[in-house]
LONUMI-651769 format. One record per residue (C-alpha): residue number from 1; x, y, z. Coordinates in steps of 0.25 Angstrom, whole numbers, plus 5000, padded with zeros to 4 digits. Example, Ala and Ser with C-alpha at 12.3 -4.5 7.8 and 13.67 -1.06 7.14 Angstrom:
LONUMI-651769
1 5049 4982 5031
2 5055 4996 5029
***
This chain:
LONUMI-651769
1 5000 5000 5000
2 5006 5014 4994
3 5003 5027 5003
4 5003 5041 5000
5 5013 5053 5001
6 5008 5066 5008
7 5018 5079 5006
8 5021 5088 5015
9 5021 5101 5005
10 5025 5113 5010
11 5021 5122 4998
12 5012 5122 4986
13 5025 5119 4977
14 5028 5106 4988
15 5012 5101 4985
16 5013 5101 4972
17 5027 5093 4972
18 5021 5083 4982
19 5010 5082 4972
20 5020 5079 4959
21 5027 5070 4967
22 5015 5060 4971
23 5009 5065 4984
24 4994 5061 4987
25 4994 5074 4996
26 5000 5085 5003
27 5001 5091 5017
28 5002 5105 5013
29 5012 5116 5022
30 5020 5126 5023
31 5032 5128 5031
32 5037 5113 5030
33 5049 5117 5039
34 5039 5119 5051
35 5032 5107 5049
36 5022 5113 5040
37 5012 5125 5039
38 4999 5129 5034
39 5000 5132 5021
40 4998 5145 5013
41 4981 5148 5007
42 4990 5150 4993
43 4998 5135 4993
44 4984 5128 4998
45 4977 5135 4985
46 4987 5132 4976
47 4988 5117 4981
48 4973 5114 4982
49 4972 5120 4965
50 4984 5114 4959
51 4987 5099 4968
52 4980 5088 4965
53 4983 5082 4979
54 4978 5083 4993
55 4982 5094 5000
56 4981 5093 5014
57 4986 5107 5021
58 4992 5108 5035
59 4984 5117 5044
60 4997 5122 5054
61 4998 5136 5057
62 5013 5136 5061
63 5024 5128 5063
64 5029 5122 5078
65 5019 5114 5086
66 5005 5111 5085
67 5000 5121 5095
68 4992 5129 5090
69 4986 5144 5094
70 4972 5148 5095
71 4976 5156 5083
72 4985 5146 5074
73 4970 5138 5076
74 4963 5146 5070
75 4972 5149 5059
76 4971 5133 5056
77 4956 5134 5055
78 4957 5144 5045
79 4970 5136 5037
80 4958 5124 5035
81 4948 5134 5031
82 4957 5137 5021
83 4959 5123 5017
84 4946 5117 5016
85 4942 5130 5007
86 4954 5125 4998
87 4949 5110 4999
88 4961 5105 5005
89 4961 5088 5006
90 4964 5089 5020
91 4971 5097 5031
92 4982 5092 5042
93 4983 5098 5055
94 4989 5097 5069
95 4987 5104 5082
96 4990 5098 5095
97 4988 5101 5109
98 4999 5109 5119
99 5002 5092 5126
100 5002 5087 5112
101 4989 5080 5110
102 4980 5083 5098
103 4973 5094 5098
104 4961 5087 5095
105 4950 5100 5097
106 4958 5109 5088
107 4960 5098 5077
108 4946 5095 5077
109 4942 5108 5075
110 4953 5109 5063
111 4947 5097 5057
112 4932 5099 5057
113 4936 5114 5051
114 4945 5106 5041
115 4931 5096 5036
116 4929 5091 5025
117 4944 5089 5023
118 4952 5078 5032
119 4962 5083 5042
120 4975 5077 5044
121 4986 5079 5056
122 5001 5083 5053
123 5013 5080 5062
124 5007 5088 5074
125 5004 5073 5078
126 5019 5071 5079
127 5019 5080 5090
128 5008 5076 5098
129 5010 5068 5111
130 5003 5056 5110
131 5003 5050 5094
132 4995 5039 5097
133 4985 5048 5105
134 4987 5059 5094
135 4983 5049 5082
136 4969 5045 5090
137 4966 5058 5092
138 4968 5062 5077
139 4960 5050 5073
140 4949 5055 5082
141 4950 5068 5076
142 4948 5063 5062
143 4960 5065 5056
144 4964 5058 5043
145 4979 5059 5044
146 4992 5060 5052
147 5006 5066 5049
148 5016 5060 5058
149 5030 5055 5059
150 5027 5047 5071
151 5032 5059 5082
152 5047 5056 5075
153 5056 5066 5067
154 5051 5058 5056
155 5043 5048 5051
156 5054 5037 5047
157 5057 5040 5063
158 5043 5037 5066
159 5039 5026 5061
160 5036 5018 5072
161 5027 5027 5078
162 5020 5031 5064
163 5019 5014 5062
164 5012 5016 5077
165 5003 5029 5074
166 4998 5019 5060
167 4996 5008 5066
168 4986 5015 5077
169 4981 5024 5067
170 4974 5011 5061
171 4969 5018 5048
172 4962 5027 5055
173 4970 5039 5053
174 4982 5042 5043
175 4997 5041 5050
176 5007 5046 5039
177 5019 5047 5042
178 5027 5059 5040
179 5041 5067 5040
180 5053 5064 5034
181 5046 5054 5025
182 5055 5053 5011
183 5057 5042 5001
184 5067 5034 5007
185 5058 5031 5021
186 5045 5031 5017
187 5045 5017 5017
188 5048 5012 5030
189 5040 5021 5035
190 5029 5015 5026
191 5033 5002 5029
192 5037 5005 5046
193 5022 5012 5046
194 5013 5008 5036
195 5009 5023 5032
196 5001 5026 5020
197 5003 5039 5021
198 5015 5047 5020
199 5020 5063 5021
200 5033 5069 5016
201 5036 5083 5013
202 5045 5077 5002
203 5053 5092 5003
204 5067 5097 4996
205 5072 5111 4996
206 5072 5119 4986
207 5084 5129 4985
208 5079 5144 4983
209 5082 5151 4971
210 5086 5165 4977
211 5098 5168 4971
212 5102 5179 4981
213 5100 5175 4997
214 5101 5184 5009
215 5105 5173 5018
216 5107 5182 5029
217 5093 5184 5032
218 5083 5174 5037
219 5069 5174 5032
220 5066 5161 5041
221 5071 5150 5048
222 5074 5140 5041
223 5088 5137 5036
224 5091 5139 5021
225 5078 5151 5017
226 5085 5148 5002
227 5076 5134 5001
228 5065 5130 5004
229 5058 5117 5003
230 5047 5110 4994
231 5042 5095 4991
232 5050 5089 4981
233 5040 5080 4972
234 5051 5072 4968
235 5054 5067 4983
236 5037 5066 4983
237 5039 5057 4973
238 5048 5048 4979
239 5039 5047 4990
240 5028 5045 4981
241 5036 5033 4975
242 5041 5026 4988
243 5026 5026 4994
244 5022 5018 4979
245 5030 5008 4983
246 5024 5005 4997
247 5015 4992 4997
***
């Protein structure tokens, strides 16, 4: 049995790679550095007229932990509105409480607003204080899927704990394992896990073309503010490949 390969894309350029290279969908983000962001009104628009696959924005106000304001709520009610009136496939979210349980009033609110589209969980999971507890309470909720690397740096790393979180999930919820995944582990972790499901950014940098650089001014704080980085559809395509030839 073959699975699916979910991108991480961080701009309307990356979606459209990870749709060239094979993807059945995308997690669609910005700032992939901080683990991903809502995207822009302007990249939703552009993805929903010109992809073919499903786009599934993340609704995260900010980078950092999964905390969030009275205000940074809000602002996520209205990210949804936004994409339900673009007739997004789906939407992923993550809030949890201050002692690292699910906080299971706000997403219910976040997923009744989101209706008719199905609501996914991102890595917030990872960060919660009880996986097993976290995954019932996510099934309770009604969420259709979950992006985890098992609590580890990486998914390769988790593995026994992702073949754990599969085995209780019981096809009652998605576990798809997530971070670091590349061609040349995907399948041990399809084979350690039994996963359908899988997500990689699939990323290179891409050098800029500015011929003339200030390098004494910083503008951020990343590292090198001369590259910056994209989906490579040709490392999609790998990953498109190796999934093929599970069975």
């Amino acid at each position: 049995m073959s699975g699916i390969l979910e991108v991480c894309a961080n701009s309307y350029a990356s979606a459209l790679a990870a749709q060239n290279g094979g993807a059945k969908r995308v997690e669609f983000c910005d700032n992939l550095a901080e683990g991903g962001t809502t995207p822009s009104y302007g990249q939703i628009i552009l993805a929903k007229r010109n992809l073919s696959i499903a786009v599934w924005p993340i609704i995260r106000p900010r980078g950092g932990d999964f905390l969030y304001s009275d205000l940074e709520f809000d602002l996520m009610l209205e990210d949804i509105k936004a994409c339900k009136s673009l007739n997004c496939e789906g939407i992923v979210i993550g809030i949890l409480n201050a002692d690292g349980t699910i906080d299971k009033e706000r997403c219910k609110t976040l997923i009744e607003l989101a209706k008719p589209m199905p609501v996914a969980f991102h890595r917030a999971f990872d960060m919660s204080n009880d996986m097993e507890k976290a995954l019932e309470d996510l099934i309770a909720l009604g969420i259709v899927r979950v992006l985890s690397s098992g609590g580890a740096t990486s998914a390769f790393s988790g593995i026994e704990q992702l073949s754990k979180l599969i085995k209780q999930a019981n096809g009652r919820i998605t576990i798809m394992p997530g971070a670091g995944i590349n061609a040349g582990n995907i399948q041990a972790i399809y084979t350690e896990t039994g996963a359908t499901e899988f997500h990689a950014s699939a990323k290179v940098f891409v050098d800029s073309k500015m011929v003339y650089r200030n390098n004494a001014a910083k503008m951020g704080s990343i590292e090198d503010e001369y590259r910056y980085e994209l989906t490579s559809e040709d490392k999609v395509k790998e990953l498109v490949q190796a999934i093929e030839t599970f069975n």
